[in-house]
C-alpha positions as YAML, in Angstrom:
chain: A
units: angstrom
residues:
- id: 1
  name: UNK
  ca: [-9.39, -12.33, 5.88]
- id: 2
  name: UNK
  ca: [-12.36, -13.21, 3.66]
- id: 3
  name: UNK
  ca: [-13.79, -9.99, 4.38]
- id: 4
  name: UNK
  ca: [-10.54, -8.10, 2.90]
- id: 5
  name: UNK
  ca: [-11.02, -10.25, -0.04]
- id: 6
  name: UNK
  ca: [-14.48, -8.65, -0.65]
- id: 7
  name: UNK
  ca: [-13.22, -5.57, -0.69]
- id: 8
  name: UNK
  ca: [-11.05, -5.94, -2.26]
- id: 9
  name: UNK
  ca: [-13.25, -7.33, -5.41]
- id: 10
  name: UNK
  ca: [-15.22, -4.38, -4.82]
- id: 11
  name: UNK
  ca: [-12.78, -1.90, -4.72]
- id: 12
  name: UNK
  ca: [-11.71, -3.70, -8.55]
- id: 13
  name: UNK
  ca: [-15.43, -3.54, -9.73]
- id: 14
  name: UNK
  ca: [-14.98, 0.62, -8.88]
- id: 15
  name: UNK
  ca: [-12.05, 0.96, -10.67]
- id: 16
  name: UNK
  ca: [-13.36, -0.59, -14.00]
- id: 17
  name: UNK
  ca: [-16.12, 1.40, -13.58]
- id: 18
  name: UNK
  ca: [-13.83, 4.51, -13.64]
- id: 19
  name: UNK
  ca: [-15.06, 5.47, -9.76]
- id: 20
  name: UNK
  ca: [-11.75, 5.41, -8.14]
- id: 21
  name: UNK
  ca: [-8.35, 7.12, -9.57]
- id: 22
  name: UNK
  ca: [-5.14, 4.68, -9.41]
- id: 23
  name: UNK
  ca: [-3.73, 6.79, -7.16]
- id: 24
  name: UNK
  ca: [-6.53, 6.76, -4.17]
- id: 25
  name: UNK
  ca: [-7.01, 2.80, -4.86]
- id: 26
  name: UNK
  ca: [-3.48, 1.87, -4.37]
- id: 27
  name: UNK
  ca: [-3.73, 3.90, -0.78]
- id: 28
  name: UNK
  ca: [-6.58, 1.91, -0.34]
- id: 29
  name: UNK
  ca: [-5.03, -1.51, -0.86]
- id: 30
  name: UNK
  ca: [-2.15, -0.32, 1.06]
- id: 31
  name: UNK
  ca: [-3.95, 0.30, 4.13]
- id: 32
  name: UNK
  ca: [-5.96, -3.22, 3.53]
- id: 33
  name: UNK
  ca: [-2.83, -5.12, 3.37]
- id: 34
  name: UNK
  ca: [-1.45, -3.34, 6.38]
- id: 35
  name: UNK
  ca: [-5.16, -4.28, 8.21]
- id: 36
  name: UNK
  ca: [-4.88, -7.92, 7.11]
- id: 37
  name: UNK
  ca: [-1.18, -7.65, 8.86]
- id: 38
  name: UNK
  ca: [-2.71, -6.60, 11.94]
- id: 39
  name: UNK
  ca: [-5.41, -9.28, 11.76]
- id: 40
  name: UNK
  ca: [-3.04, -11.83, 11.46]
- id: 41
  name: UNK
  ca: [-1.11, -10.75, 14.27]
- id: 42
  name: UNK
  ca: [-3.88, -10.90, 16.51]
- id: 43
  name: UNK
  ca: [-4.74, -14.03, 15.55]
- id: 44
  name: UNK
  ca: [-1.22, -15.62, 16.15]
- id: 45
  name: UNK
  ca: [-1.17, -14.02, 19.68]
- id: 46
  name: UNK
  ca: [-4.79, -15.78, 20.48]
- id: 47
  name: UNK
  ca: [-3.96, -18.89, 19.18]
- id: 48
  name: UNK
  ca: [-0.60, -18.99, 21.35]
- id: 49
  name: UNK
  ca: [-2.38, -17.75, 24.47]
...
């Protein structure tokens, strides 16, 4: 998860930079919080395997 973290902060640094609209970041973070679902998932299924 540390990874989504860092991009996270990146993805923050862009915006206050005026890189990214609002409206394409929050798709971003959506789709990060959706990976960081699936990552956790797959770590609960190899730890109980």
């Amino acid at each position: 998860m540390g990874s989504l973290f860092e991009v996270e902060t990146q993805l923050i640094i862009i915006q206050e930079l005026g890189l990214i609209n609002p409206e394409e970041l929050n798709s971003i973070f959506e789709l990060i919080a959706k990976e960081g679902k699936m990552i956790n998932g797959l770590i609960k299924t190899i730890k109980n395997s």
